[in-house]
C-alpha positions as CSV (number, residue, x, y, z in Angstrom):
1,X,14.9,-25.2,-33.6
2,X,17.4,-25.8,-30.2
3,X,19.6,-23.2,-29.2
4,X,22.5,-24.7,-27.5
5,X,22.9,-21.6,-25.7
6,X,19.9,-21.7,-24.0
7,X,20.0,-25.5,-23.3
8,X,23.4,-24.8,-21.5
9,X,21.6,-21.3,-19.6
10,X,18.3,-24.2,-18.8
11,X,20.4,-26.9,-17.7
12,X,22.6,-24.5,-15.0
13,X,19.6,-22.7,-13.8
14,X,17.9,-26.1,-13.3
15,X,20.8,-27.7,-11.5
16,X,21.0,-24.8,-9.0
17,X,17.4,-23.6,-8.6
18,X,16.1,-26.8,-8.3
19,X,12.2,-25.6,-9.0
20,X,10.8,-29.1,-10.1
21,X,11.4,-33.2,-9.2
22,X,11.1,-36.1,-11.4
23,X,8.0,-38.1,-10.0
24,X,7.4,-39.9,-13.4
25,X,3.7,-39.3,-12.8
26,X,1.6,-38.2,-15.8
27,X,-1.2,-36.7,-14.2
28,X,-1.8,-33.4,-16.4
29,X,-3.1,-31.3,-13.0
30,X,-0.1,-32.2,-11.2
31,X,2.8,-31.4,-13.4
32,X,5.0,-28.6,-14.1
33,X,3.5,-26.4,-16.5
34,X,6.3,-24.6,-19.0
35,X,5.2,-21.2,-18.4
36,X,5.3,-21.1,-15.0
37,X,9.1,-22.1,-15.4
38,X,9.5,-19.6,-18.1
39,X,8.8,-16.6,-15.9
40,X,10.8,-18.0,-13.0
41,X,13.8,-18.3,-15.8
42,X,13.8,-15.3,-16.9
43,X,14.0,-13.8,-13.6
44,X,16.5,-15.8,-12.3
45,X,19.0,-15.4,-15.7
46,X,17.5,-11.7,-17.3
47,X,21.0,-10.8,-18.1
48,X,21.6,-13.6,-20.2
49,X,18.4,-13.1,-22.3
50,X,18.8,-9.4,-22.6
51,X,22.4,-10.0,-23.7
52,X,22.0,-12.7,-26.1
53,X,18.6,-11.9,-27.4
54,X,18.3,-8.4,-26.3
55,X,14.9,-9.2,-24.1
56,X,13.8,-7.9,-21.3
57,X,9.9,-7.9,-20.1
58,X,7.9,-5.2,-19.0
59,X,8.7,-2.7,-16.0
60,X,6.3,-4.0,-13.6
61,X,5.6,-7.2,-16.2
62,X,6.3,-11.1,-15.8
63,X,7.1,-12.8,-19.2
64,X,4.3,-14.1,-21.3
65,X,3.9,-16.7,-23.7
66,X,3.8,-14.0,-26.1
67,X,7.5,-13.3,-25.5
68,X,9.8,-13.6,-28.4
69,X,12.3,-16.0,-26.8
70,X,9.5,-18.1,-25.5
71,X,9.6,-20.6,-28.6
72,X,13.0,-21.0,-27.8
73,X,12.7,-21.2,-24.4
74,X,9.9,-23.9,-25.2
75,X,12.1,-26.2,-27.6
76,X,14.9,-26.1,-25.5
77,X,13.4,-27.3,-22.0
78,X,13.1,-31.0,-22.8
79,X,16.7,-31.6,-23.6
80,X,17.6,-29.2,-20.7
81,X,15.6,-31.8,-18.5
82,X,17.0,-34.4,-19.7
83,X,20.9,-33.2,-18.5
84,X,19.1,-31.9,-15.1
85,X,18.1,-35.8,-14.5
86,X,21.3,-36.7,-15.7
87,X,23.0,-34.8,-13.0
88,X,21.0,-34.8,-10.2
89,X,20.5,-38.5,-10.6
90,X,24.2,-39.1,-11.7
91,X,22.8,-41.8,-14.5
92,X,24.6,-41.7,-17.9
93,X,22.5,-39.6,-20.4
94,X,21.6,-42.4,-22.4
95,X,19.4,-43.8,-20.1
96,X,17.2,-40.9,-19.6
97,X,14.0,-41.0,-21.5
98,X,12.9,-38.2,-24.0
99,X,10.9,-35.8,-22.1
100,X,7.5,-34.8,-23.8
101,X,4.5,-32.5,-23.1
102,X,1.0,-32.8,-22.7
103,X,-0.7,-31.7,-25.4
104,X,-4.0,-29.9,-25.0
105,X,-5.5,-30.4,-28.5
106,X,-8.6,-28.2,-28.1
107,X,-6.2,-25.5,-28.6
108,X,-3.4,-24.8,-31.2
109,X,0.0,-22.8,-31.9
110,X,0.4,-20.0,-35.1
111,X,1.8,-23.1,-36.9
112,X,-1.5,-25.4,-36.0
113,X,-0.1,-27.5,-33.7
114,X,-1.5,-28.6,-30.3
115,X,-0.4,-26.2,-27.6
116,X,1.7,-27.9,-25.0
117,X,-0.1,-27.7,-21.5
118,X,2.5,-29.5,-18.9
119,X,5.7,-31.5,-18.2
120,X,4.9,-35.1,-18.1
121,X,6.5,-36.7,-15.4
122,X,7.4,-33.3,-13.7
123,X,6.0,-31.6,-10.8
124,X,6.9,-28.6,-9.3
125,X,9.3,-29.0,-5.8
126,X,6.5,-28.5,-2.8
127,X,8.8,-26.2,0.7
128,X,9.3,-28.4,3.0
129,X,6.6,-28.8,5.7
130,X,7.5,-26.4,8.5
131,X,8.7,-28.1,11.7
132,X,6.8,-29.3,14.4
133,X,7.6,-27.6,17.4
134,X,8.4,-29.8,19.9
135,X,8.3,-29.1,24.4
136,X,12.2,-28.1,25.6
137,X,13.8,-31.3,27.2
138,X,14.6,-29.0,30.3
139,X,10.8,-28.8,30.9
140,X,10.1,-32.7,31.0
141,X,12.7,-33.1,33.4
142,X,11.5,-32.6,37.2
143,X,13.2,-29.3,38.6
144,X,14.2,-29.8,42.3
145,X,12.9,-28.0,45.3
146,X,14.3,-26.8,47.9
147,X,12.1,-27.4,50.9
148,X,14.1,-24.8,52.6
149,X,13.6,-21.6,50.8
150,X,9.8,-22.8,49.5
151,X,8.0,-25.1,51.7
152,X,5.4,-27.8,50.1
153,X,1.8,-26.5,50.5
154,X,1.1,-29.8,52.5
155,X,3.7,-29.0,55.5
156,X,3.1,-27.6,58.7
157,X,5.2,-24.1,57.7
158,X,2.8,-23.2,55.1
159,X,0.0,-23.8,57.2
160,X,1.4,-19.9,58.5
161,X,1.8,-18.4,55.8
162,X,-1.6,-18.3,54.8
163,X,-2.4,-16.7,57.6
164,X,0.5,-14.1,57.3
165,X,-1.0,-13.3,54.2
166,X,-4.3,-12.7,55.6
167,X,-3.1,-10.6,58.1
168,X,-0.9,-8.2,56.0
169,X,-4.1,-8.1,53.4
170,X,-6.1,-6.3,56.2
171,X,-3.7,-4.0,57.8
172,X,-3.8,-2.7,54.0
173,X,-7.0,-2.2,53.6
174,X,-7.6,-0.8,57.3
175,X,-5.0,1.8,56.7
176,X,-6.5,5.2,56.1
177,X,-6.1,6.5,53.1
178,X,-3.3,9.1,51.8
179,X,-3.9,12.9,51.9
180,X,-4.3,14.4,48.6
181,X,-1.4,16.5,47.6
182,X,-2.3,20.3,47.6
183,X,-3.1,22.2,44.5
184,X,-0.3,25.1,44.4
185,X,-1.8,28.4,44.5
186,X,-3.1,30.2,41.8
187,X,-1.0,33.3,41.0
188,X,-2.7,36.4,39.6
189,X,-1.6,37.8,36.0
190,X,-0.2,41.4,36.3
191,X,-2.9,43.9,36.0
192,X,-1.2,45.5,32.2
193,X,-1.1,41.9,30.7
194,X,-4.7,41.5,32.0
195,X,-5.5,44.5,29.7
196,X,-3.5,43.9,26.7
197,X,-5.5,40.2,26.9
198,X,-8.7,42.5,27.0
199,X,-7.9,44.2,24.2
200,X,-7.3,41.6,21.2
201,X,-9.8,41.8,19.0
202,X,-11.7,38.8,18.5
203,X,-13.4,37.5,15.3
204,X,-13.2,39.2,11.8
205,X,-12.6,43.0,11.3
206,X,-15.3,44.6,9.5
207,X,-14.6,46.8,6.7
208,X,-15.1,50.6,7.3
209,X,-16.5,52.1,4.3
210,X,-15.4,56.0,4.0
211,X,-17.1,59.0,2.3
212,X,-15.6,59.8,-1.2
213,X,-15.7,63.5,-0.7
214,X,-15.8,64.3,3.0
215,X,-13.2,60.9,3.7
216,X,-15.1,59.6,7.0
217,X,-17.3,56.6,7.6
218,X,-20.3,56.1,5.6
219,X,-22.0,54.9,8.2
220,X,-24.8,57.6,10.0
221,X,-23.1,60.2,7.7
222,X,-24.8,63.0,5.5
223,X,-22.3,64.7,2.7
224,X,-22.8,68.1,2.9
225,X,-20.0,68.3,0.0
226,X,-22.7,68.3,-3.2
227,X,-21.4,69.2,-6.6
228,X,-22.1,72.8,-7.5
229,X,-23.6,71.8,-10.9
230,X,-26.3,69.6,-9.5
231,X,-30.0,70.6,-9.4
232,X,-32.2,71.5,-6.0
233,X,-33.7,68.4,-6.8
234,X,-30.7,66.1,-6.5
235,X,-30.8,64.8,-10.1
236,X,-27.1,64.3,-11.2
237,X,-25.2,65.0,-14.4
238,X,-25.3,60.9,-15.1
239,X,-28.8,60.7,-14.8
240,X,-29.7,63.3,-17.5
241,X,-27.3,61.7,-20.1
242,X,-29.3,58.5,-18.8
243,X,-32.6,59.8,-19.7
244,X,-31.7,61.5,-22.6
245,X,-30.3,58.1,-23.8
246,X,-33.4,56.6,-23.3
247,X,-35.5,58.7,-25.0
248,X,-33.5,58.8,-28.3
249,X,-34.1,54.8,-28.3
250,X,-37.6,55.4,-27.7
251,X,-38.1,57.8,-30.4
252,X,-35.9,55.8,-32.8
253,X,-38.2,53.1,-32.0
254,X,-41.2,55.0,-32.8
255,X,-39.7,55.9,-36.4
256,X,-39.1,52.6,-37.0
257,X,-42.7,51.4,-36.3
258,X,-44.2,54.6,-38.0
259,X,-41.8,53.4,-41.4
260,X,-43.3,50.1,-41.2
């Protein structure tokens, strides 16, 4: 089934984007293939198949074969072609030929036709070979000389000036060399910013662990603060309930092995 809409969307897209040529070769590897023109279509024109057949591909997609408007798209390109030789070759319609595909046979449509591969006849329009750069005119051309201002090396005048050269080379290199600027003098800091420098700490600060009941450091500390209700000995209130716990278990165990 032709669409006429789509004929007339072809046929203008064709006549301004130009993206094939009639050669009227049928060599399958060198002609247009339909897909190829599909994608470029859609595109070029996406407004007019989103409007008409409310498609659109893929964010980040090209159209596929497997496009709903694609068997429209397909049906429609020969008789498109046809008007696009008609106008770019301003002959009468009638004398165009029917364009046809190549038909790869190994493979076939839903409907168990041959799939069509390529445009016979077609080919798709090559850039144009860049340009070759050719040498500015103003460079052929011989530039005159002033024999005034630069002398030929061949005369007698630059015969001296060689050894002008020579003699301005050595007086260079004879020259003794430059004295070094001096290094300005090193001021010394203030003696209090010298100190507060001194006294940053550097690295990490350690932690200062402190004495639950006397509050000072831990460290090479003996707490003379003991609970009242703790033995001579030293053995706390936690460690009897400790041991008593342990010996109920024991002896609980013991029942149970006796009941056995």
């Amino acid at each position: 089934m032709i669409d006429d809409r789509v004929v007339d969307c072809l046929t203008e897209w064709l006549v301004k984007a130009q993206p094939i040529v009639w050669t009227g070769r049928s060599s399958t590897a060198r002609n247009a293939r339909p897909l190829a023109l599909f994608q470029a279509c859609v595109e070029d024109t996406v407004l007019f198949w989103f409007d008409v057949f409310r498609y659109a591909p893929e964010r980040g997609k090209r159209a596929g074969s497997k496009a709903p408007v694609y068997p429209l798209f397909r049906s429609a390109l020969p008789v498109a072609l046809r008007r696009f030789r008609s106008i770019t070759e301003r002959v009468p319609l009638d004398e165009i030929p029917v364009v046809s595909y190549s038909q790869r046979r190994a493979e076939t449509t839903r409907d168990g036709a041959a799939s069509n591969r390529a445009l016979v006849g077609f080919e798709t329009r090559q850039p144009p070979p860049h340009p070759q750069i050719l040498p500015s005119p103003c460079l052929q051309e011989e530039v005159a000389i002033d024999a005034d201002v630069c002398p030929p090396h061949e005369s007698e005048e630059a015969d001296g000036l060689e050894a002008l050269y020579y003699a301005a080379l050595s007086a260079v290199l004879d020259a003794p060399p430059a004295p070094a600027p001096e290094a300005p003098p090193v001021q010394e800091a203030p003696a209090m910013a010298q100190e507060a420098v001194e006294a940053v700490p550097t690295g990490k600060k350690k932690r200062v662990y402190l004495c639950k009941r006397c509050k000072v450091p831990k460290k090479g500390h003996t707490c003379v603060c003991a609970s009242s209700d703790a033995p001579e000995t030293g053995v706390t209130g936690a460690t009897r309930k400790r041991k008593a716990a342990a010996s109920d278990r024991a002896s609980a165990k013991r029942r149970r092995v006796a009941a056995a």
